[in-house]
C-alpha positions in Angstrom: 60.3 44.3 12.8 61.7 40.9 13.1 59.7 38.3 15.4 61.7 36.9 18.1 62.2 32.7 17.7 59.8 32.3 20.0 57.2 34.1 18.4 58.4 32.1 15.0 58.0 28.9 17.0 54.9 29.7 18.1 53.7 30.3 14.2 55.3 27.2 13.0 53.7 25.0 15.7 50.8 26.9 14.7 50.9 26.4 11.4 51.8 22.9 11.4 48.8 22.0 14.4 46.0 23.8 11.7 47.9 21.7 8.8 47.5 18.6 10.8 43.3 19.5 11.6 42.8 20.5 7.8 43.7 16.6 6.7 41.4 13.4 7.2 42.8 11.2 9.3 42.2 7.6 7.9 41.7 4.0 9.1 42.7 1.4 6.5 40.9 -2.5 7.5 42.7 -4.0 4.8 46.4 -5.2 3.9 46.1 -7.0 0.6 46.7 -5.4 -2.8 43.8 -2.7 -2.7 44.6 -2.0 0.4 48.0 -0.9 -0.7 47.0 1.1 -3.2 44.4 2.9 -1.0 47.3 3.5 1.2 49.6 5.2 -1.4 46.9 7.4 -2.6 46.1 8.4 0.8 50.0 9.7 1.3 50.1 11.0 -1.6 47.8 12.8 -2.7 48.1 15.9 -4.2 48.0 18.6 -1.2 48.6 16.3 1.2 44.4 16.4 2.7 44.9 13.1 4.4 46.7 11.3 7.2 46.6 7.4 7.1 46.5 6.5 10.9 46.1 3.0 11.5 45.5 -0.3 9.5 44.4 -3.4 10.5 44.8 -7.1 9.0 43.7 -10.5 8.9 46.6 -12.2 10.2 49.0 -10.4 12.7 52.0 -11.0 10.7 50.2 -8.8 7.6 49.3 -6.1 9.8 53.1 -5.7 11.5 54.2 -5.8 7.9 51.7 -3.3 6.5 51.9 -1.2 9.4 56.0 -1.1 9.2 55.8 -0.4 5.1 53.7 2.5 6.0 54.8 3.5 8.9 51.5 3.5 11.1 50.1 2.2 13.7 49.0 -1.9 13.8 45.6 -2.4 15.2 44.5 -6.0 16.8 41.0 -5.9 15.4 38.3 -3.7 13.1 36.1 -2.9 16.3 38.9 -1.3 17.9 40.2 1.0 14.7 36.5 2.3 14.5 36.0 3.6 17.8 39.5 5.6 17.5 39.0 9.2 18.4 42.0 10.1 15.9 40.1 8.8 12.9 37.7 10.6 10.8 37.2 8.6 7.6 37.4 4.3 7.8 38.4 2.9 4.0 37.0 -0.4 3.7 39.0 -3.1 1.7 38.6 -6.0 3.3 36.4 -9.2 2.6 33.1 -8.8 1.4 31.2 -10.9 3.7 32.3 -8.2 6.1 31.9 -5.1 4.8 28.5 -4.1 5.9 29.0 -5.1 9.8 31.9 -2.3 9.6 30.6 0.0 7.9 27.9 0.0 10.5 30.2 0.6 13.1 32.2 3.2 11.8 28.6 5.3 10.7 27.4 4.6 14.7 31.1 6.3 15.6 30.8 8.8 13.8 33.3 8.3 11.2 33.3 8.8 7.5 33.3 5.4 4.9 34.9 4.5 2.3 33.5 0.7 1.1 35.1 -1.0 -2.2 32.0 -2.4 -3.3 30.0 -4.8 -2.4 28.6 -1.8 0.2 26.6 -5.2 2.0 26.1 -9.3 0.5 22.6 -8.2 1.9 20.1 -6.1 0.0 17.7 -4.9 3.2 21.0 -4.4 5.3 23.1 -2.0 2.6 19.6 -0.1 2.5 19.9 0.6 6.1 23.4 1.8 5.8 22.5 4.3 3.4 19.8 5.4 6.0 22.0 5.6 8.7 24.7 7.8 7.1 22.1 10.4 6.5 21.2 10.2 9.9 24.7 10.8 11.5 25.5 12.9 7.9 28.7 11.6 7.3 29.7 10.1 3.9 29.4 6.8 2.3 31.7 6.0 -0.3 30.6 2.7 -2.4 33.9 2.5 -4.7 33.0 1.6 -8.3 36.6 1.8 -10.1 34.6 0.4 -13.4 33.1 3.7 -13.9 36.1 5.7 -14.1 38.4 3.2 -16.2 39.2 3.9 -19.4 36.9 0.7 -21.3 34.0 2.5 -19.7 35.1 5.7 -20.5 35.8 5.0 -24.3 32.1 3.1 -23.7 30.1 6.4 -22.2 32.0 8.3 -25.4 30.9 6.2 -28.1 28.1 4.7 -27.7 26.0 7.2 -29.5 27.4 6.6 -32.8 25.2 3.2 -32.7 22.3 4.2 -32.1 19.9 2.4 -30.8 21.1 -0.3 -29.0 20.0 -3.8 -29.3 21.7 -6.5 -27.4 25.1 -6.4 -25.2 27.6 -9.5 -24.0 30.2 -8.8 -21.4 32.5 -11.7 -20.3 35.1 -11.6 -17.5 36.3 -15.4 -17.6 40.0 -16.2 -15.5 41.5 -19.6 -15.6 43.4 -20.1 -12.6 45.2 -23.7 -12.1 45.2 -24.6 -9.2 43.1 -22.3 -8.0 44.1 -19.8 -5.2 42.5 -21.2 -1.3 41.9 -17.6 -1.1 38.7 -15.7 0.4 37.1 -15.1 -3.7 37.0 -18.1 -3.4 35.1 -19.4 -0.8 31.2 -19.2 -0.6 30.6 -16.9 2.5 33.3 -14.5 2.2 33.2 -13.7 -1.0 29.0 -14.1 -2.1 27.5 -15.0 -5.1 29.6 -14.2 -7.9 27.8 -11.4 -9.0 27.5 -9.5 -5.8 31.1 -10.1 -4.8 32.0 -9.0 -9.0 29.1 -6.4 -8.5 31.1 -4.2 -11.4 29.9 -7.0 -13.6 26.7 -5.7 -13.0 26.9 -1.8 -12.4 28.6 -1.2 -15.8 25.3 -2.1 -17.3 23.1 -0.5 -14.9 25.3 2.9 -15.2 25.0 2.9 -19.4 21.4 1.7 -19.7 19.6 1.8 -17.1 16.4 0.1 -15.1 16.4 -3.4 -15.7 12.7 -5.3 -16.1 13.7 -9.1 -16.2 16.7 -11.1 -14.8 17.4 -14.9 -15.3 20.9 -16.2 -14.1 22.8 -19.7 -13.7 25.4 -20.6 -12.0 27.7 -23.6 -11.3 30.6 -24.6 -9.0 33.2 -27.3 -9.1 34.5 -28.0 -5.6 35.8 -30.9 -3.9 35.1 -29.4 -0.1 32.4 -27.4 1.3 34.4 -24.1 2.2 36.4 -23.5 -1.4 35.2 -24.1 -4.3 38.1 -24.4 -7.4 35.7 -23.1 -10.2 33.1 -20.9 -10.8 30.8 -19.9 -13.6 28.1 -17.7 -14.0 26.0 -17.0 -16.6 22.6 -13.6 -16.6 20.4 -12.6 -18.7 18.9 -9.0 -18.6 16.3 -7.5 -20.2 16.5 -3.7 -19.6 12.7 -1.4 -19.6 14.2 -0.5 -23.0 14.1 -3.6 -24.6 17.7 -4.1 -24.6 18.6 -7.9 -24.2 22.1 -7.8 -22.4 24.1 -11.6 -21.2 26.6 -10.9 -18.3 29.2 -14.3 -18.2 31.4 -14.4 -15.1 33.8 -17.4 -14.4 37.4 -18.4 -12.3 39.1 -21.6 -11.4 40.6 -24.9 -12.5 38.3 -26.0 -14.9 38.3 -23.2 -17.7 40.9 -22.7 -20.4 40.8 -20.2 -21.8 40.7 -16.5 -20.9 38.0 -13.3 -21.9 37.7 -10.4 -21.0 35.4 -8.7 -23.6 32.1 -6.3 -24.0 30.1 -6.1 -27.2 27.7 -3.3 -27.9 25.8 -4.4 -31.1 23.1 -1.1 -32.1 21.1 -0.2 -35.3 24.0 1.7 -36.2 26.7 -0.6 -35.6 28.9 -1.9 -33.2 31.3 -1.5 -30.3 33.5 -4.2 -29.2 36.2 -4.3 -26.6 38.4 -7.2 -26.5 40.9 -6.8 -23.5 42.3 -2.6 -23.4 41.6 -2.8 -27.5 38.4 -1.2 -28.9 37.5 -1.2 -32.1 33.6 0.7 -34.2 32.1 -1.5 -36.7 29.4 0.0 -38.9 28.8 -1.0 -42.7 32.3 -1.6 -44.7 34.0 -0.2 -42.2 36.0 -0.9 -38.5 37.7 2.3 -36.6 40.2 1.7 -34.0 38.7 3.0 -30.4 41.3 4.3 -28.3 41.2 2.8 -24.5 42.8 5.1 -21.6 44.7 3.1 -19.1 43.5 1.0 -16.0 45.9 2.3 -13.7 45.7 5.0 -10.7 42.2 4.4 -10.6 42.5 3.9 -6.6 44.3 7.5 -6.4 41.6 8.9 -8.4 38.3 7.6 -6.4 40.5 8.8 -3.4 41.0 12.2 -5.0 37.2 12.7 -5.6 36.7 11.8 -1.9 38.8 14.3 -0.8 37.3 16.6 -2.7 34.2 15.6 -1.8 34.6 16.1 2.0 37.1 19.3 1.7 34.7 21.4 -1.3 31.7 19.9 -1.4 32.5 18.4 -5.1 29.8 15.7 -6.3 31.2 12.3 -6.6 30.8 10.1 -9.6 28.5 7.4 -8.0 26.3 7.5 -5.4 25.5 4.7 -2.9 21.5 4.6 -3.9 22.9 3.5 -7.5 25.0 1.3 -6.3 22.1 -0.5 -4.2 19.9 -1.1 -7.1 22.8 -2.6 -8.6 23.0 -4.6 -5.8 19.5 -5.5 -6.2 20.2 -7.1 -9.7 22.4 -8.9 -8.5 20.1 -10.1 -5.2 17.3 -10.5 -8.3 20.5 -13.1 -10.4 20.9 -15.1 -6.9 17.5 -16.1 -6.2 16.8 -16.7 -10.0 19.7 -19.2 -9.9 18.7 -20.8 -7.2 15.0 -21.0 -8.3 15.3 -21.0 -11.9 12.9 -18.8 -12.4 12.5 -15.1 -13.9 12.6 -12.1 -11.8 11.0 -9.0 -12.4 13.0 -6.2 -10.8 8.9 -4.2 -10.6 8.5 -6.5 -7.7 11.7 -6.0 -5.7 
């Protein structure tokens, strides 16, 4: 027997009222590019799971903007998108001086986080985060996009075929001229290099492990106290292994020339990535590595989220690794500011 069109308007406002409970209704603090593409892999991911709210920005004009290219709502500040009844999960992608004062408050609402990393700038207070997300059980997302791109994919696949290995060098170095008056570069909102570039770091930490020393130097040229127009930064690692590893990191005005490469040098031989080309060394012979693609990493961590909270599927990093990371890179600050070495045993 037919239904009557009420009965059919009943089931579709039905259907559509469970459709809208089953997805995650989001709140972006953010507007700048990672922002973006958090918001385009939150509409469009595949079964539609989510429902991108709100966003709010650092300037008003941003947010109207942002708000009007997604077509959502503009909030006025952070405090007031985290107390929002209408939001389950807060996605973090903002500066990183601020990142752990809202991930606290969206934990104490209730909410679900999603935190590019750094998770905190401060060791003891990213440890209480972690705490306090068991306590209210809700999920804490530290985004690692390093992990799952394709030069630490091709990494994770071959390093076996060296053996074991003896020392690694990976340099990110970016001349900018001028340089950008841009929050990465300025002291307080962006942190010491290596916590604000804790990928730097993590890649490292992910392939090999505990680390037993750390020794780290750093330098700025600036010509005001706020923004600085260069900055280098050089560690030294020695992993419980043995494995001697040298992390360099610079940006600015006053380097020339551009790197981005990681060396892998084992009994065996040796893997070498210099920008998305990889190649295997070993005795009379180099093979050709191939490197997947950087892109859609942002639609993918946001995939495994989703997953996460609708199946119960493991993620591929979990915030405690992510804070001993972040503990390297606390150990790197205060050995450049010291000079001295730091043993990771006592931290």
């Amino acid at each position: 027997m037919k239904e009557s069109k009420t009965e059919l308007v009943r089931i579709m406002y039905n259907s559509e009222a469970a459709l809208e409970k089953a997805r995650v209704r989001v709140g972006l603090v953010g507007t700048g590019y990672a922002a973006k593409l958090r918001a385009e892999a939150l509409l469009h991911n595949e079964g539609m799971r989510s429902q991108l709210i709100a966003a709010v920005g650092h300037t008003a004009e941003k947010r109207e903007t942002f708000a009007k290219e997604y077509e959502i709502e503009a909030l006025s500040s952070w405090q007031e998108l985290v107390e929002r009844q209408d939001i389950d999960l807060v996605v973090i992608s903002t500066i990183n001086r601020d990142h752990g004062a809202i991930a606290r408050a969206a934990l104490t609402n209730g909410k679900h986080v999603i935190v590019e990393y750094p998770l905190s700038l401060d060791v003891v207070e990213a440890e209480e985060l972690i705490a306090l997300a068991k306590a209210q059980q809700k999920l804490l997302h530290v985004e690692h996009l390093e992990l799952l791109g394709g030069l630490h994919q091709a990494l994770k696949k071959n390093l076996a075929k060296i053996g074991e290995v003896f020392y690694v060098r990976y340099s990110t170095i970016n001349p900018q001229n001028p340089a950008p008056r841009k929050w990465t570069y300025n002291h307080e909102l962006f942190g010491f290099p290596l916590k604000g570039a804790l990928s730097r770091l993590h890649r490292l930490t992910d392939l090999f492990g505990k680390v037993f020393t750390v020794n780290c130097h750093q330098r700025y040229w600036e010509i005001e106290p706020e923004y600085y127009q260069s900055c280098f930064c050089t560690s030294e690692l020695s992993f419980n292994s043995g494995l001697l590893a040298q992390i360099v990191y610079g940006k600015g005005e006053s380097i020339w020339q551009s790197e981005r490469k990681f060396e892998v040098h084992g009994e065996k031989g040796g893997l070498i990535f210099d920008g998305d080309t990889g190649i295997f060394i070993q005795p009379g012979e180099t093979t050709p590595i191939e490197v997947g693609p950087r892109r859609g990493l942002f639609a993918k961590d946001t995939s495994m989220v989703l997953d996460h909270l609708f199946d119960g599927t493991p993620l591929y990093v979990t915030p405690e690794e992510s804070l001993y990371t972040l503990k390297v890179a606390d150990a790197a600050q205060r050995a450049a500011q010291t000079g001295l070495t730091m043993f990771m045993k006592d931290i």
